[in-house]
VOPAGU-2260 file (C-alpha; in pm, 1 decimal, decimal comma):
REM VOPAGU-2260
SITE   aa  ch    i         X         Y         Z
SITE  UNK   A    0   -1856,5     702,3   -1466,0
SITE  UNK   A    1   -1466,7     673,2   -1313,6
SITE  UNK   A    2   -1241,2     570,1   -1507,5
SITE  UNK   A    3   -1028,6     291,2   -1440,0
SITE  UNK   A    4    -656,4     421,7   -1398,5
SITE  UNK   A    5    -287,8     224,9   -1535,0
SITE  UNK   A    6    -288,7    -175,3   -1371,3
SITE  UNK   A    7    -570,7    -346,0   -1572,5
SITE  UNK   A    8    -762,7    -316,2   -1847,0
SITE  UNK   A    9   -1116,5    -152,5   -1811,5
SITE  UNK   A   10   -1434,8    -350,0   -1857,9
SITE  UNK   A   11   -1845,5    -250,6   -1742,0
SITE  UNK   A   12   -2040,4    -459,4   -1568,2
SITE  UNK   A   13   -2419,7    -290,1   -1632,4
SITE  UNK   A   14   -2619,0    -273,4   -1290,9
SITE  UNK   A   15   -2867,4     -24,6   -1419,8
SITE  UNK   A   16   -2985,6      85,4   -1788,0
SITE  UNK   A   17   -2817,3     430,9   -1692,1
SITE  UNK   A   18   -2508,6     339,6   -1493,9
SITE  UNK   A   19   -2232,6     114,7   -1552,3
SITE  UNK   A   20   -1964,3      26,3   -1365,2
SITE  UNK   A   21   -1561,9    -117,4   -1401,4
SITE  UNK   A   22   -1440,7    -396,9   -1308,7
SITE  UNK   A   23   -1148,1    -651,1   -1247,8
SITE  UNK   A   24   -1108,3    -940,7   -1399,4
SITE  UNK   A   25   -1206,8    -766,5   -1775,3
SITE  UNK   A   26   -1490,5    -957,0   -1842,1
SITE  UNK   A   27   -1830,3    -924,9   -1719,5
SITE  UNK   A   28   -1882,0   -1304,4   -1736,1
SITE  UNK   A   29   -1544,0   -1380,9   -1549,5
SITE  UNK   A   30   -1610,0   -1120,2   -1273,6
SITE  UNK   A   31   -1922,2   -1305,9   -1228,4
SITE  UNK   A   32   -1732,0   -1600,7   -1262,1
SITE  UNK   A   33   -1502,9   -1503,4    -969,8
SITE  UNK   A   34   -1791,3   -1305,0    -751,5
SITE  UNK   A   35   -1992,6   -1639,2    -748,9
SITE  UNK   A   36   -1646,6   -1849,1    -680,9
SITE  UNK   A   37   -1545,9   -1669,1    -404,2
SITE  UNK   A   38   -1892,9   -1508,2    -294,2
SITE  UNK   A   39   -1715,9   -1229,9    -210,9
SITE  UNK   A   40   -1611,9    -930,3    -406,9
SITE  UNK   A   41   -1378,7    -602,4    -342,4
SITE  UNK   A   42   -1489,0    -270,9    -384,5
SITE  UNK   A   43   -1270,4      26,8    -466,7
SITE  UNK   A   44   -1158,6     388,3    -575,4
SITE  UNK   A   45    -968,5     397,5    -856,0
SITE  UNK   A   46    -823,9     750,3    -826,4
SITE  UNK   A   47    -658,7     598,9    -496,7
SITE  UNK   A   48    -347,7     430,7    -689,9
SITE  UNK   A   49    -208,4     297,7    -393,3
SITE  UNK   A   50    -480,2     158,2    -196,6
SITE  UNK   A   51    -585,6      15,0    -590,5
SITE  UNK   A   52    -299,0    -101,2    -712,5
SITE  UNK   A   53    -296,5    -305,4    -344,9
SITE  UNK   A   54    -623,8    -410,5    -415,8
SITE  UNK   A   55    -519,3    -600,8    -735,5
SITE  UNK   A   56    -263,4    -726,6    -609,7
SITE  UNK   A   57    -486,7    -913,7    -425,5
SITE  UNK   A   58    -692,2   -1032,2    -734,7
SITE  UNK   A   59    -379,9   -1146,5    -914,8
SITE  UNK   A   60    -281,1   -1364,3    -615,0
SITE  UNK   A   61    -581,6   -1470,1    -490,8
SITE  UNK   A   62    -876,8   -1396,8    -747,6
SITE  UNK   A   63   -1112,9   -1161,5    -527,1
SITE  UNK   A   64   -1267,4    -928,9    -815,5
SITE  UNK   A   65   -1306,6    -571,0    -769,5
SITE  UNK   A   66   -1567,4    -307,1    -827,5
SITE  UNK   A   67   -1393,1      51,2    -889,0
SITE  UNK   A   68   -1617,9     362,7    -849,4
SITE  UNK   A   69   -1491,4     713,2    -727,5
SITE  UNK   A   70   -1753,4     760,9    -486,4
SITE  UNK   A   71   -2098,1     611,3    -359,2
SITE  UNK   A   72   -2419,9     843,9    -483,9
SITE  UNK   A   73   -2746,0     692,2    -347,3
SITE  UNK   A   74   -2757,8     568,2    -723,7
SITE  UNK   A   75   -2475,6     356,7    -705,7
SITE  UNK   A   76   -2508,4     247,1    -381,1
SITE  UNK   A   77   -2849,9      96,3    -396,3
SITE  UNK   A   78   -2723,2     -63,7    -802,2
SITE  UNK   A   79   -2413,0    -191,2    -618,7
SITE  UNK   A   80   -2597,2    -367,8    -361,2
SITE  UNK   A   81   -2863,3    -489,6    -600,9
SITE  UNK   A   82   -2552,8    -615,0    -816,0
SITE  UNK   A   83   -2408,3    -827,0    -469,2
SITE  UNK   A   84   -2759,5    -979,6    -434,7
SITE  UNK   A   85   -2804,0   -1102,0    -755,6
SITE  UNK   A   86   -2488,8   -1293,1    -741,0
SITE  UNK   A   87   -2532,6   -1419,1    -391,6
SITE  UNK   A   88   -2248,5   -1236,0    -223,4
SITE  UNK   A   89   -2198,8   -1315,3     124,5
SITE  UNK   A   90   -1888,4   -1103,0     153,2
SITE  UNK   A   91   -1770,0    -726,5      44,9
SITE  UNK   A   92   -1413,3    -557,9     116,4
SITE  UNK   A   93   -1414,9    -164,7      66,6
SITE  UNK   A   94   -1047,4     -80,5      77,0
SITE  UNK   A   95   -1014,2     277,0     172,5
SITE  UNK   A   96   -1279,6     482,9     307,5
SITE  UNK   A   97   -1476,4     560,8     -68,5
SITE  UNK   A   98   -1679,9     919,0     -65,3
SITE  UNK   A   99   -2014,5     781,7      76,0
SITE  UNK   A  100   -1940,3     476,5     259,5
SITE  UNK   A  101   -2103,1     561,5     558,2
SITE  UNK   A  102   -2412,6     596,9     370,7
SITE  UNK   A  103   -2349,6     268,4     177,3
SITE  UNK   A  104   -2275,7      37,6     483,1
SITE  UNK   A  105   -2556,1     186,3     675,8
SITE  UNK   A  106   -2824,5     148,5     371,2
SITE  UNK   A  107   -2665,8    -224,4     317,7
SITE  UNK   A  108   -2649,7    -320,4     666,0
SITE  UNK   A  109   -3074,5    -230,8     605,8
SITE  UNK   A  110   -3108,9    -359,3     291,9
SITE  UNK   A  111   -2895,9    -656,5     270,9
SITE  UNK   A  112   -2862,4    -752,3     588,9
SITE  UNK   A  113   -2678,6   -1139,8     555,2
SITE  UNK   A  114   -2395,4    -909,6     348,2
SITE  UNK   A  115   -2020,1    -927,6     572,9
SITE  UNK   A  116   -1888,2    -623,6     544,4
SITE  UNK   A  117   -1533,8    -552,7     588,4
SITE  UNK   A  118   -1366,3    -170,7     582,3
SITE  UNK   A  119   -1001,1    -243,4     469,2
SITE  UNK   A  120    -801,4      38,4     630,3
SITE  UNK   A  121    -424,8     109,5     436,2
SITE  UNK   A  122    -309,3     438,5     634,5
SITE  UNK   A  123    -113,5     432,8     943,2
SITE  UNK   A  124    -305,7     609,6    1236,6
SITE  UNK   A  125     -39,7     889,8    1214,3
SITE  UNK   A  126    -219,8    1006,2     882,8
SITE  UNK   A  127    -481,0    1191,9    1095,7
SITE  UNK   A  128    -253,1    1456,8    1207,8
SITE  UNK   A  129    -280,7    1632,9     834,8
SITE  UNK   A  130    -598,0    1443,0     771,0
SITE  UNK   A  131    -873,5    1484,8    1050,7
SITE  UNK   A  132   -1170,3    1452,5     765,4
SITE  UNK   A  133   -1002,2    1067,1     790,8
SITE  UNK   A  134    -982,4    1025,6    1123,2
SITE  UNK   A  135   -1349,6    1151,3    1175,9
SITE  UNK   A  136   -1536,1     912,1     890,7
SITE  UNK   A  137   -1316,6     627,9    1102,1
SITE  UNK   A  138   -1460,9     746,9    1423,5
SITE  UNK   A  139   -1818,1     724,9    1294,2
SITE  UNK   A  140   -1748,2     390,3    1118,5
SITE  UNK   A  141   -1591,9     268,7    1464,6
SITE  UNK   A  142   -1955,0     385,4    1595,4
SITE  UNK   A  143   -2114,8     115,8    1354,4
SITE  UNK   A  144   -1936,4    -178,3    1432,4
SITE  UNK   A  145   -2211,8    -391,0    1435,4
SITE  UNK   A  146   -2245,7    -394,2    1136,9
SITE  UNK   A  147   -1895,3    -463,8     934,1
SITE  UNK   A  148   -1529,3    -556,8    1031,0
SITE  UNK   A  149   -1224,3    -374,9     977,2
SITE  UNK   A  150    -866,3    -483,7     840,2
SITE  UNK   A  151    -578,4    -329,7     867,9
SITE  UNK   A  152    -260,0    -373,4     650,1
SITE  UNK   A  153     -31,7    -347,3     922,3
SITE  UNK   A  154     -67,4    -661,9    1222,3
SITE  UNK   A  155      19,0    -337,6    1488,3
SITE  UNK   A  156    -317,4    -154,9    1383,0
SITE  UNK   A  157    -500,9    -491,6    1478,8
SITE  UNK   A  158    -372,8    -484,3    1801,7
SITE  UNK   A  159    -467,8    -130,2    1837,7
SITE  UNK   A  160    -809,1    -163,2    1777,7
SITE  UNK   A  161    -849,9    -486,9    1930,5
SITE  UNK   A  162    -746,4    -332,0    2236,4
SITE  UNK   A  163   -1059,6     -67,4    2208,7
SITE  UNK   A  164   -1279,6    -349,5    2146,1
SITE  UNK   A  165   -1304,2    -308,1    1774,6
SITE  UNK   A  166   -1328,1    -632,2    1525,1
SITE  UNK   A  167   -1023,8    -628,3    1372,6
SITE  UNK   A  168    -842,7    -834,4    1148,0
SITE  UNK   A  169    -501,4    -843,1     934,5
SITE  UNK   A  170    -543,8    -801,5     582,2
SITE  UNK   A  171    -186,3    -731,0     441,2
SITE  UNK   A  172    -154,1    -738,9      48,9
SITE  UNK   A  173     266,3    -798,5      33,7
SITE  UNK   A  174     223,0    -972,3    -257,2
SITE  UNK   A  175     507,7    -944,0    -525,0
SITE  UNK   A  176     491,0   -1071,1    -926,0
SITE  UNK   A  177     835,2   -1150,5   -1024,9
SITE  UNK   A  178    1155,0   -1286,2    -901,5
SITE  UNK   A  179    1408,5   -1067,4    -764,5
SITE  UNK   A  180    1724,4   -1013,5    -999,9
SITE  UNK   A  181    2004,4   -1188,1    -926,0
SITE  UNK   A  182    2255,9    -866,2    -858,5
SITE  UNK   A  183    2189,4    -560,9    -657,5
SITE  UNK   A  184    2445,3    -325,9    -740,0
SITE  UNK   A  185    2319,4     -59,9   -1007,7
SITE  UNK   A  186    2610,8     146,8   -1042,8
SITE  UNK   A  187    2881,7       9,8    -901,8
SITE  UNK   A  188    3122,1     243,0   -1079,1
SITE  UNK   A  189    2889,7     545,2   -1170,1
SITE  UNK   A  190    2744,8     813,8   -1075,9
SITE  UNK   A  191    2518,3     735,7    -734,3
SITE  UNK   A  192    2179,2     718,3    -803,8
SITE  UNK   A  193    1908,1     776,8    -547,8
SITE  UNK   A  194    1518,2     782,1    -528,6
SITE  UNK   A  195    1262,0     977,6    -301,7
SITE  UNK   A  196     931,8     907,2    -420,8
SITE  UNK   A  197     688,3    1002,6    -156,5
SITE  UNK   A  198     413,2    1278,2    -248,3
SITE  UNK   A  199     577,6    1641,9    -179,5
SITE  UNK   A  200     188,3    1740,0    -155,5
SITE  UNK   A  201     187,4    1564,3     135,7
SITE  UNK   A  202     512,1    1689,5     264,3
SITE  UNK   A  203     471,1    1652,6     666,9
SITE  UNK   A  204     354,6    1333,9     651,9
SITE  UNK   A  205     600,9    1182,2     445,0
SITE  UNK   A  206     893,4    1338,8     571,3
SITE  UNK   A  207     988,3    1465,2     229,4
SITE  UNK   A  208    1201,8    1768,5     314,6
SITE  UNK   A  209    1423,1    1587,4     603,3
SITE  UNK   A  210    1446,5    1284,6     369,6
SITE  UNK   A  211    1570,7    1518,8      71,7
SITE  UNK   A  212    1791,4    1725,3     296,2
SITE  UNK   A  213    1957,4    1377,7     398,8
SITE  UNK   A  214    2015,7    1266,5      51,2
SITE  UNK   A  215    2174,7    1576,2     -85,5
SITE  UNK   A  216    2482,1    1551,0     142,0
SITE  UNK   A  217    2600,5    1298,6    -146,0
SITE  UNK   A  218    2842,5    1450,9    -292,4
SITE  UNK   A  219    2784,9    1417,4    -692,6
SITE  UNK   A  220    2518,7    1205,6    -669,3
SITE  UNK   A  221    2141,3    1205,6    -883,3
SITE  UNK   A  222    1866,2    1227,6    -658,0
SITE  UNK   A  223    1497,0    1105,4    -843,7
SITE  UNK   A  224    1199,2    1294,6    -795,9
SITE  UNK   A  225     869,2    1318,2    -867,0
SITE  UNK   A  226     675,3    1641,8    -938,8
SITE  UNK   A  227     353,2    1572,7    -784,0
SITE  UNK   A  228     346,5    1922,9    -628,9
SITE  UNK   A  229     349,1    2267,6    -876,4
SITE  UNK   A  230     571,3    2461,1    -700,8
SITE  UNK   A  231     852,4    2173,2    -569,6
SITE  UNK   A  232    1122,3    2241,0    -767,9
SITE  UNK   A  233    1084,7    2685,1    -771,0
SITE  UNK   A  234    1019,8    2591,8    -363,4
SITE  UNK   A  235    1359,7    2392,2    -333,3
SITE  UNK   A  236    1575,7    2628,2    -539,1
SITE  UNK   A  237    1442,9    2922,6    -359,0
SITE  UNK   A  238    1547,3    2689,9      33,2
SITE  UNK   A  239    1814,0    2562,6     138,2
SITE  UNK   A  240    1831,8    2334,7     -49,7
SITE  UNK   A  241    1945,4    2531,5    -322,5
SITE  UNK   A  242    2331,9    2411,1    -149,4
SITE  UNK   A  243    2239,3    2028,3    -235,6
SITE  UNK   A  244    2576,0    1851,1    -299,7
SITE  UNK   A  245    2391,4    1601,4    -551,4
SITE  UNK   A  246    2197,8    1676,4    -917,2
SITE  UNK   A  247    1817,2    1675,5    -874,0
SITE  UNK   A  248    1631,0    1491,3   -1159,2
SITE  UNK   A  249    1215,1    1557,6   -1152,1
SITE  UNK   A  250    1019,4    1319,1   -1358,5
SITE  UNK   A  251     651,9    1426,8   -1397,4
SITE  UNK   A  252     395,6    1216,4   -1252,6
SITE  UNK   A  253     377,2     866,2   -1418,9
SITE  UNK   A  254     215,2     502,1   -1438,0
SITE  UNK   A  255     303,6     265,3   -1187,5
SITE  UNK   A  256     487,8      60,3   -1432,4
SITE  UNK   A  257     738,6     318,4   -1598,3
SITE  UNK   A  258     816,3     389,9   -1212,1
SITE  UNK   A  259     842,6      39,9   -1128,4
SITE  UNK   A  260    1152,6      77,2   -1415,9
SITE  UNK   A  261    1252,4     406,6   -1264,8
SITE  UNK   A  262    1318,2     191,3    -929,9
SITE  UNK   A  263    1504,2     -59,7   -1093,8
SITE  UNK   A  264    1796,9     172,9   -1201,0
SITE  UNK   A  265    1882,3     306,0    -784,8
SITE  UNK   A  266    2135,4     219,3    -598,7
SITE  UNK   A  267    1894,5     303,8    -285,2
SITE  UNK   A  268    1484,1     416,6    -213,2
SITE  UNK   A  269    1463,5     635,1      93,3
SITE  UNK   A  270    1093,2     613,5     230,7
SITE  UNK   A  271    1133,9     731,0     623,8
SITE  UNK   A  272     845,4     863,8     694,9
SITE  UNK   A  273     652,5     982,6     962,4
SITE  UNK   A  274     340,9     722,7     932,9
SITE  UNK   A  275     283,7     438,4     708,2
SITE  UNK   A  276     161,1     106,2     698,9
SITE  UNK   A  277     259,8    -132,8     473,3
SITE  UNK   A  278     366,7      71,5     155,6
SITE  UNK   A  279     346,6     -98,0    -243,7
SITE  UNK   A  280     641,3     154,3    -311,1
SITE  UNK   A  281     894,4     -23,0     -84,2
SITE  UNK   A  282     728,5    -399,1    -200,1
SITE  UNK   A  283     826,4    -235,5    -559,3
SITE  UNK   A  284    1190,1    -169,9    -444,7
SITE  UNK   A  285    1289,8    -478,5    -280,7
SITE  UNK   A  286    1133,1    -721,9    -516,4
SITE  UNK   A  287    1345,8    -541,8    -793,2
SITE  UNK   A  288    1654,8    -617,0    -534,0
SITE  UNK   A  289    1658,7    -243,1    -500,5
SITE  UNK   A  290    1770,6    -182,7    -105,1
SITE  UNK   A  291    1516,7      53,0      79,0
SITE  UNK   A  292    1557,6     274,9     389,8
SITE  UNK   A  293    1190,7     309,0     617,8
SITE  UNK   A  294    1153,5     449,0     940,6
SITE  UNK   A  295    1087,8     207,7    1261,1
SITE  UNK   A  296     711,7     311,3    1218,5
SITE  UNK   A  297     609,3      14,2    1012,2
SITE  UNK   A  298     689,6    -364,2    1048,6
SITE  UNK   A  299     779,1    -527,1     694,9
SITE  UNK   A  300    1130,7    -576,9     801,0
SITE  UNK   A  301    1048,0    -708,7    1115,7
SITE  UNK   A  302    1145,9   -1057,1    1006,5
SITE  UNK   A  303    1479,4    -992,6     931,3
SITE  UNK   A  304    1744,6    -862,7    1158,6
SITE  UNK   A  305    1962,9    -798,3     905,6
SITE  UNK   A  306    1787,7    -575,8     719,4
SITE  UNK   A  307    1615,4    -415,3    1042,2
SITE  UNK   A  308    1998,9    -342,3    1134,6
SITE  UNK   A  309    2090,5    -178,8     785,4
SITE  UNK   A  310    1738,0      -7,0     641,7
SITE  UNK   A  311    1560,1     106,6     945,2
SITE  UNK   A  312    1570,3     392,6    1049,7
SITE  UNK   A  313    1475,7     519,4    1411,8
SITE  UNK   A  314    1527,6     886,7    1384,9
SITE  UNK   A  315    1334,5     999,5    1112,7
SITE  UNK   A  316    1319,7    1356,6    1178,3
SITE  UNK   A  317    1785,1    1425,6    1153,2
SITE  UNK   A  318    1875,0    1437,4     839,6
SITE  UNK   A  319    2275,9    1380,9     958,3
SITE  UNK   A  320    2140,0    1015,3    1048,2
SITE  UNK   A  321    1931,2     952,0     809,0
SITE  UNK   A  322    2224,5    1023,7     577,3
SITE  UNK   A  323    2471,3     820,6     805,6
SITE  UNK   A  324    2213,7     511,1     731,2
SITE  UNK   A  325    2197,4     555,0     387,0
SITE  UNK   A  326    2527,6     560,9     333,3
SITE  UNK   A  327    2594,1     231,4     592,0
SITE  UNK   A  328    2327,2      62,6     351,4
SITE  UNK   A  329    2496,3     111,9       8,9
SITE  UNK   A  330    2821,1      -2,3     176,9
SITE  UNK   A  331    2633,8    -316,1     306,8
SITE  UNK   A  332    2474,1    -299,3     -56,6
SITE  UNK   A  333    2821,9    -325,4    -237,3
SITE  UNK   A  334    3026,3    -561,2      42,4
SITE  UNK   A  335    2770,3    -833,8     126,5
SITE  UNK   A  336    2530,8    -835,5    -243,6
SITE  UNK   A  337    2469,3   -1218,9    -182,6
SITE  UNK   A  338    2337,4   -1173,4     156,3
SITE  UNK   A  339    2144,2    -897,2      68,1
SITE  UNK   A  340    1969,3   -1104,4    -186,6
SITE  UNK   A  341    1916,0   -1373,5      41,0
SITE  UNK   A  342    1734,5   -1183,6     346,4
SITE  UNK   A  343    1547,0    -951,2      64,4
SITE  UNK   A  344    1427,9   -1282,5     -63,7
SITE  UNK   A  345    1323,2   -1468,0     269,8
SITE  UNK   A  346    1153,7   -1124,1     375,5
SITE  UNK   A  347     929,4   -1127,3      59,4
SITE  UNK   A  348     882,5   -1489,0      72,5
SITE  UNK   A  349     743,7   -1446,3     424,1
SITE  UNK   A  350     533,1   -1117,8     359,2
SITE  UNK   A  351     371,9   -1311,0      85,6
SITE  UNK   A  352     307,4   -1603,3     280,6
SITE  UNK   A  353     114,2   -1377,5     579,9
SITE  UNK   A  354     -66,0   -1204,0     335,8
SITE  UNK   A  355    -194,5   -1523,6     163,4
SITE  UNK   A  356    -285,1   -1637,7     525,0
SITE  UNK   A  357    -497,7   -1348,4     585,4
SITE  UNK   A  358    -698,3   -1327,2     304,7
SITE  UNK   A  359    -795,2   -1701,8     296,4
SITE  UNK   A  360    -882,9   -1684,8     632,2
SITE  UNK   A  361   -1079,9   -1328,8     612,3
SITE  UNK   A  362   -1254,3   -1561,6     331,4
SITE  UNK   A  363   -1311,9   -1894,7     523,3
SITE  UNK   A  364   -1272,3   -1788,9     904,1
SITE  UNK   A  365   -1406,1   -2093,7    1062,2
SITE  UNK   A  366   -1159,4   -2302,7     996,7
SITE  UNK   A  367    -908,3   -2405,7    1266,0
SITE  UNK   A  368    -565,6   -2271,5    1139,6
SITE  UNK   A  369    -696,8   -1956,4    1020,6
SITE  UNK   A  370    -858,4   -1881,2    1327,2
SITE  UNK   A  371    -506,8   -1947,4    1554,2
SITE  UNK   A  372    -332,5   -1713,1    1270,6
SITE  UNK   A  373    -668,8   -1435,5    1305,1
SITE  UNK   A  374    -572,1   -1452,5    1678,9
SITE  UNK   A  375    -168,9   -1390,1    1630,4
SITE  UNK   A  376    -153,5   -1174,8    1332,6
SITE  UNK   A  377     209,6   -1093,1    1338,1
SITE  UNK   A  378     469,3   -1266,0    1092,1
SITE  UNK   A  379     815,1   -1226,8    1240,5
SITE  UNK   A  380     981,7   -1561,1    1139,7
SITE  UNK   A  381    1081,9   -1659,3     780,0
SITE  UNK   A  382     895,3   -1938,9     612,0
């Protein structure tokens, strides 16, 4: 049975005597509720936080319920698609690609044969230099495209595909759940307090050791952490590293919220890495009006010159620049607060509304607007 991880309470839905299954909403009665609503239902791994805790984000702006299981046994398959019959489910997103899918869209393509399918794809296609295993289940998905559609979080990926004559469409999930503070200067007379968040275990990817390297040229500053890998801090006091002008502070792995409140206390996020695609960390950080740096690999400041200008950053592999930029952003940060504010808000306010486009229309296609908006999947102007 998987357990259901931090971001919503667990509830079973039984599809079988001997297997049961959680859910989101809570309530076996109002997932069936929803599932029959919206004909349509999400299905994914809860052990993936990120790709999850996108996923219901999702459900808490638009009501799609989800289905969590680690993987996709025969079992479960052939209860899950039993389950999507009985309710009359015309549609199914699988975000990420779930231990067994191939098997599962292949048996429900068979089986089930009026069911949409729809692969919803959260990496950046960079991912499959450290992760071919990826890259290869995508390839033989890509080989069944008859039989499902695939969304991308980022509107570039769509194009991509598109161009290899692959159904694509945009399904971004930029959806935020409070107001941004009114003030976004932490510590504007303490010590400097920075935050690099990205998994160490999956150093090359995410840039982590040119990011830190960049950050501890602050002189007296506290640089956040997270442990996610066993030998990070005996690995950086044995490097160079070991000369880092600023205090390193490692907080064990934790629930999304208490590191939602981590964010909250920065002065600046650095997330410049090598391949993303439209990360809930940095969604996190600017909706708590907590200023980000990203590389130029990813769009979601794309509608906003201004913050293009100050947080993105083009060469993510020199540390000297990366530093330069992060120190040109909390200067920006503590000289121009109100316009900060302003373009942090318009930029969310826009992400939001594209994401709400592209869910509606992934859910009700025919229609004229959605189809035009299908077509051009970028966002670039505020709304």
């Amino acid at each position: 049975m998987c357990m259901l991880c931090m971001g919503a309470q667990s509830n079973t839905i039984v599809l079988r005597k001997h297997k049961k299954f959680h859910s989101l909403p809570e309530t076996s009665t109002e997932f069936e509720r929803k599932a029959q609503h919206f004909s349509a239902v999400m299905l994914c791994n809860p052990k993936f936080e990120g790709i999850r805790l996108a996923a219901e984000r999702v459900t808490q702006k638009i009501g799609l319920p989800i289905i969590y299981t680690e993987r996709l046994t025969n079992r479960r398959i052939y209860s899950v698609v039993k389950q999507l019959r009985r309710l009359g489910i015309k549609q199914l997103f699988i975000h990420g690609l779930i231990d067994g899918i191939l098997d599962f869209v292949d048996y429900a393509s068979k089986q089930f044969s009026s069911l949409s399918i729809t692969v919803v794809y959260h990496s950046g296609v960079g991912v499959f230099n450290a992760q071919p295993n990826e890259a290869i289940i995508l390839g033989r998905l890509l080989d069944m495209r008859d039989k499902l559609t695939f969304g991308f979080v980022e509107a570039d990926h769509v194009k991509l595909f598109r161009s290899l004559g692959i159904n694509a469409i945009p399904l971004r999930h930029a959806f935020t759940n409070n107001a941004i503070p009114d003030t976004v200067v932490k510590n504007p007379h303490g010590t400097l307090k920075l935050g690099l968040f990205v998994d160490s275990t999956r150093a090359v990817v995410k840039n982590f050791w040119t990011q830190l390297t960049a950050l501890c040229l602050f002189e007296g500053a506290q640089i956040h952490l997270i442990e996610t890998g066993k030998q990070l801090s005996t690995l950086i006091r044995h490097s160079h590293l070991r000369y880092c002008k600023s205090t390193l502070v490692f907080h064990p792995h934790m629930p999304h919220h208490e590191l939602v409140h981590l964010t909250r206390t920065l002065d600046l996020l650095t997330h410049v890495t090598w391949t993303d695609a439209l990360p809930g960390m940095v969604l996190d950080a600017l909706s708590n009006a907590v200023p980000v740096l990203v590389s130029d690999n990813t769009e979601i400041f794309s509608s906003s010159v201004v913050l293009t200008r100050t947080l993105v950053v083009p060469r993510v592999d020199d540390p000297i620049f990366v530093f330069n930029m992060a120190k040109k952003a909390i200067k920006f940060t503590s000289s121009s607060p109100t316009t900060l504010l302003q373009e942090i808000s318009a930029l969310l306010d826009t992400l939001s509304s594209c994401s709400y486009l592209d869910w509606i229309c992934a859910l009700s296609w025919k229609d004229t607007k959605c189809k035009e908006h299908l077509e051009h999947p970028s966002c670039v102007k505020h709304k």
